[in-house]
C-alpha positions as CSV (number, residue, x, y, z in Angstrom):
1,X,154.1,52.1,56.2
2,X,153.8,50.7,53.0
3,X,156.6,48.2,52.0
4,X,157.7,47.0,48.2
5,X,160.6,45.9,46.3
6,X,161.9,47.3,43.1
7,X,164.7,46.1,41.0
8,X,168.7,47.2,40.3
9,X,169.8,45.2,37.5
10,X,169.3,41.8,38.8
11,X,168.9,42.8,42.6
12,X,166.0,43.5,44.2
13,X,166.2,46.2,46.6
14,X,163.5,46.7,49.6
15,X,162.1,49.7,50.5
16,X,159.6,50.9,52.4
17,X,157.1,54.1,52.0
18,X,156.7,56.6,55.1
19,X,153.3,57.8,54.2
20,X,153.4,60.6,57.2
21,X,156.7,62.0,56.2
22,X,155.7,61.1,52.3
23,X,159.4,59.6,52.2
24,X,160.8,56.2,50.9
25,X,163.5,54.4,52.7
26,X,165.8,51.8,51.6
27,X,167.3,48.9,52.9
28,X,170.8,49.5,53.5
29,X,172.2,45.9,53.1
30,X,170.5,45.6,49.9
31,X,172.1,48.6,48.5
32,X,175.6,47.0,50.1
33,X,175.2,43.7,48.4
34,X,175.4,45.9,45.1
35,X,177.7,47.6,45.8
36,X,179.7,44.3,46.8
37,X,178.4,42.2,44.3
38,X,178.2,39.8,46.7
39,X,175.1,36.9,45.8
40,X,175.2,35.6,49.6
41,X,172.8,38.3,51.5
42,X,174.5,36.8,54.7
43,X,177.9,38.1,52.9
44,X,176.7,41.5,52.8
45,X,175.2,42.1,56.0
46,X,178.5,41.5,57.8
47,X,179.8,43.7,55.6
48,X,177.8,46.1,56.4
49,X,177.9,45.6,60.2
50,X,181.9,46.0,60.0
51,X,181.1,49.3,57.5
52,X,178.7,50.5,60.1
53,X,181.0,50.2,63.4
54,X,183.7,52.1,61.5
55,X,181.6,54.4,60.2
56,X,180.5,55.4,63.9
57,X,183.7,55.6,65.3
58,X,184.9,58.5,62.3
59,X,181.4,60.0,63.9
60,X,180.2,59.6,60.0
61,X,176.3,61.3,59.9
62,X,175.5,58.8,57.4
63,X,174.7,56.3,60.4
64,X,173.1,58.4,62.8
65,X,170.4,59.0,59.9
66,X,169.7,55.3,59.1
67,X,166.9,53.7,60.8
68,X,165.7,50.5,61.9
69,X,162.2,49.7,60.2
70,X,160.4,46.3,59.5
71,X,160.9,44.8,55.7
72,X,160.2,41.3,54.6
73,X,162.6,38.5,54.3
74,X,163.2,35.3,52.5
75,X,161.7,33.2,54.7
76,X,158.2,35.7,54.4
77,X,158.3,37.1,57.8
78,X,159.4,40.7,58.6
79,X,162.2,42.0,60.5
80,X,163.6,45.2,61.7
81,X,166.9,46.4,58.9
82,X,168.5,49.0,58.6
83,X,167.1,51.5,55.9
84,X,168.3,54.5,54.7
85,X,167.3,57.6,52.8
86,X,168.3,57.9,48.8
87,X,170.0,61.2,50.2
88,X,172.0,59.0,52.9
89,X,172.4,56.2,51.0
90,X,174.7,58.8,48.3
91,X,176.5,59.8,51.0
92,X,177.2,55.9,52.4
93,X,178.0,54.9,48.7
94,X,181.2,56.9,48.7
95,X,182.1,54.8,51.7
96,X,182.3,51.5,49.6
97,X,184.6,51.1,46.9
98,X,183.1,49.6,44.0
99,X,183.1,49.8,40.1
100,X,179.2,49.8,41.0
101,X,179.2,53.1,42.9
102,X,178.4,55.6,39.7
103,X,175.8,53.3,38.6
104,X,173.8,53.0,41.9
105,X,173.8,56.8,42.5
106,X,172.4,57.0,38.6
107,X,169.7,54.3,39.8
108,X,168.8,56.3,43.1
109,X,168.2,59.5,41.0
110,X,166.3,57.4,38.2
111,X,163.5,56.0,40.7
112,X,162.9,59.5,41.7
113,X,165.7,61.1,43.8
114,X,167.0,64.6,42.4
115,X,167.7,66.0,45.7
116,X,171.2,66.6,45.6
117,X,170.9,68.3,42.5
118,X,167.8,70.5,43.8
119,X,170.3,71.5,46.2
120,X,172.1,72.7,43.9
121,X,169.6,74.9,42.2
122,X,166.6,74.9,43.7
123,X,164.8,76.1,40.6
124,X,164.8,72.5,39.1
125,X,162.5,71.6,41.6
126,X,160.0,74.2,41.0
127,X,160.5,73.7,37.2
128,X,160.3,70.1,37.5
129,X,156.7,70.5,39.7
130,X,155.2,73.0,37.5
131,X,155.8,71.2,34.3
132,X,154.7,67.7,36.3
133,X,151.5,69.6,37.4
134,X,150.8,71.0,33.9
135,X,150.9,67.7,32.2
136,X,148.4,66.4,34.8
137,X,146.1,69.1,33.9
138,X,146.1,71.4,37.0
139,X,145.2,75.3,36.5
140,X,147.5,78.0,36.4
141,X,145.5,79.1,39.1
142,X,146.1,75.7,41.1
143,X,149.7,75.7,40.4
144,X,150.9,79.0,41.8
145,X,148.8,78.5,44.9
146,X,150.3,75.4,45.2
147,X,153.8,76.8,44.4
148,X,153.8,79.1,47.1
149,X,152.4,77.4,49.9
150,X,155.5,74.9,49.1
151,X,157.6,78.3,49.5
152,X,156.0,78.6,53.2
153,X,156.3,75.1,54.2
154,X,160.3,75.6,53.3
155,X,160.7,78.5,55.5
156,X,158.9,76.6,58.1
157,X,161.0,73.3,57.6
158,X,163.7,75.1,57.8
159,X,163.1,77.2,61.2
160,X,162.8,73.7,62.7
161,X,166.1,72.3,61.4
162,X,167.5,75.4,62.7
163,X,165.4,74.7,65.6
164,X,166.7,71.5,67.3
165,X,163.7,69.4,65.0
166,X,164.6,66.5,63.5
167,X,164.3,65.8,59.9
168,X,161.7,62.9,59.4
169,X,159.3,61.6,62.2
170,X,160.1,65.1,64.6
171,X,158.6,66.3,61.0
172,X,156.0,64.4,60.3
173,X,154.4,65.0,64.2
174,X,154.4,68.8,63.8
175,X,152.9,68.6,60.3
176,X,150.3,66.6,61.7
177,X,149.8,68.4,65.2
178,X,149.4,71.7,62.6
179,X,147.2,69.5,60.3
180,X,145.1,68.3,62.8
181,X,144.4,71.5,64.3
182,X,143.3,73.3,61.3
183,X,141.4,70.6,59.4
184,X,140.0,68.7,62.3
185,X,141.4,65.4,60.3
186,X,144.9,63.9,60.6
187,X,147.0,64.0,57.3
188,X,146.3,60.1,56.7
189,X,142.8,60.4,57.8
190,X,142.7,63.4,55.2
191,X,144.7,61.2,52.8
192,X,142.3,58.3,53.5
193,X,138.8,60.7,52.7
194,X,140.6,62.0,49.4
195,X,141.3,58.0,48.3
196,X,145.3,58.1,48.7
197,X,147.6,56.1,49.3
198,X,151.5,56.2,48.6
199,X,150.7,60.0,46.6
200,X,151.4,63.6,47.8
201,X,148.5,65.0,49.5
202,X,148.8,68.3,48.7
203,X,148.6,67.7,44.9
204,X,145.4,66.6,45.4
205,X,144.2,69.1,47.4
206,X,141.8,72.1,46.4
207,X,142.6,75.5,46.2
208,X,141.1,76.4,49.6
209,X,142.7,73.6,51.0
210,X,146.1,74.7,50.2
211,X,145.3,78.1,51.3
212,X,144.8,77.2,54.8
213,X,147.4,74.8,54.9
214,X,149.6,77.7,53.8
215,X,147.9,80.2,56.9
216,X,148.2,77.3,59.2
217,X,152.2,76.9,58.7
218,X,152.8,80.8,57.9
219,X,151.0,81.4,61.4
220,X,153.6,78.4,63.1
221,X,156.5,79.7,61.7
222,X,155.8,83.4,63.0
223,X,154.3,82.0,66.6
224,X,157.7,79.9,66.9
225,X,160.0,82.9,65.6
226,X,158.3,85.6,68.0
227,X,158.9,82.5,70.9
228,X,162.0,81.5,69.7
229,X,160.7,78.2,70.0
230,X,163.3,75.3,70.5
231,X,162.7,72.0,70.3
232,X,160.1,69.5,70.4
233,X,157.7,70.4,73.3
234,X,158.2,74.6,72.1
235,X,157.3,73.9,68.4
236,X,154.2,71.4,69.7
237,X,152.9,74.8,71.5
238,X,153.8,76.5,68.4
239,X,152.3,74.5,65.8
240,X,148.9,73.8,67.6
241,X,148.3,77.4,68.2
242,X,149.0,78.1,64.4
243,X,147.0,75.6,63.3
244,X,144.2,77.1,65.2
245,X,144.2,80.6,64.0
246,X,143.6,78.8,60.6
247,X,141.0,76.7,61.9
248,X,138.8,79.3,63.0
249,X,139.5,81.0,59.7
250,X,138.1,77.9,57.9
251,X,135.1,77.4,60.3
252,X,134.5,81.2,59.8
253,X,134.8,80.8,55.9
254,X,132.4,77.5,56.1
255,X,129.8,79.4,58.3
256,X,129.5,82.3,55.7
257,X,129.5,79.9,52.5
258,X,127.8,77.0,54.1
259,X,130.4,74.7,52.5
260,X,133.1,72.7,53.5
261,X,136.9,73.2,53.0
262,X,137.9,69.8,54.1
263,X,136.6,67.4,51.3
264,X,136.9,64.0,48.8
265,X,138.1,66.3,45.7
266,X,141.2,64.5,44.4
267,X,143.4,64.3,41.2
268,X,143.7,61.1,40.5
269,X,143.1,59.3,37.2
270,X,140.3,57.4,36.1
271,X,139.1,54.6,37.2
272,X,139.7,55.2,40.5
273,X,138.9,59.5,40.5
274,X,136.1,60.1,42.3
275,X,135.7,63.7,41.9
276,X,137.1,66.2,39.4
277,X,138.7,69.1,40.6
278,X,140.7,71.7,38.7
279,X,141.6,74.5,41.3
């Protein structure tokens, strides 16, 4: 976890990066002292305690998805607060009356939150990608691989919110049971030999790399549909075995070509790009 601040007019808002489910959460009293103006933080957190207990009572979703992480306070140390999605955070805004509420949900979008309107029409997304990985030089080649092994994550994603799987961490350990399995690395120890840090891994992985990601979730998704695999302990079973049909794929690729699929290759800019990859 990777914690920052970044600014909303003239209050700073904490957040905090998920680097397993690539996902940045925000601190929900931050956004509430906004949205109430208030300049006491002491102020707002009641606030948001009394919003919160009402909130669960109307059995409002918007508190079931916030989450309790570790930010840093005033006084330097860290404590646990309540943090929330951009995507929750929209739908908590509502909840506040405020002449700041249309401004704040501009300022969510702004620092990279399109979401609701990818929702909407999901071509933005893939429009928004393609002309992001064109400016950073990527291959036509590169960017329809890339393109559609996002396609095959979705319909997996989707099978396990249909599933009884948990948006987020339930997420994040399947990705990384499948990831594991195929690469023989974790996704941060992947992330870690490729020189990441808060960035997407699979824009910086290879061609190959992204094919056998693909295979690896294509194969999880049809193991879990022939099982009708529900929840957590089914879509483990699942996922490993998918995983390992790509694995032995890669191993069988690497054997004939005496290379390796899992490498360093990355994207980023110089200084800091070690290697320079274009598919």
């Amino acid at each position: 976890m990777k914690a920052d601040m970044t600014l909303f007019e003239d209050y700073k808002i904490r957040r905090i990066y998920d680097e397993d489910a690539e996902i940045w959460w925000f601190s929900v009293v931050d956004i509430v002292q906004v949205l109430t103006q208030q300049a006491d933080y002491q102020t707002a957190r009641k606030y948001w305690n009394k919003l919160r207990e009402r909130l669960a009572k109307e059995g409002s979703q918007s508190v079931t998805d916030c989450h309790r992480l570790k930010l840093p306070a005033a006084d330097g140390k860290s404590y646990l607060t309540d943090v929330a999605t951009a995507e929750t955070l929209l739908r908590l805004v509502q909840s506040i009356p405020s002449p700041k509420a249309e401004p704040i949900k501009l300022w969510l979008a702004k620092v990279g939150y399109e979401r609701i309107q990818e929702l909407a029409d999901p071509a933005l997304s893939l429009n928004r990608a393609r002309e992001t990985w064109q400016k950073h030089g990527r291959s036509e080649k590169w960017i329809q691989q890339r393109m559609m092994g996002q396609e095959t994550r979705n319909k997996l994603t989707d099978y396990w919110s249909n599933h009884d799987i948990k948006k987020g961490s339930e997420f994040a350990i399947l990705t990384n049971i499948i990831h594991q399995e195929w690469a023989e690395v974790s996704v941060k120890e992947h992330k870690e030999l490729k020189g990441l840090k808060s960035q997407n891994l699979r824009d910086h992985m290879s061609e190959a790399e992204l094919i056998f990601t693909a295979l690896a979730e294509l194969s999880t998704r049809k193991i879990a549909e022939t099982n009708n695999a529900t929840g957590m302990d089914e879509n483990k079973v699942a996922a490993k075995s998918g995983g390992k049909i790509a694995k032995d794929a890669r191993v069988a690729l690497e054997d004939q070509t005496g290379g390796k699929v899992v490498n360093s290759g990355n994207h980023l800019p110089s200084p800091t790009k070690r290697v320079r990859r274009t598919n």
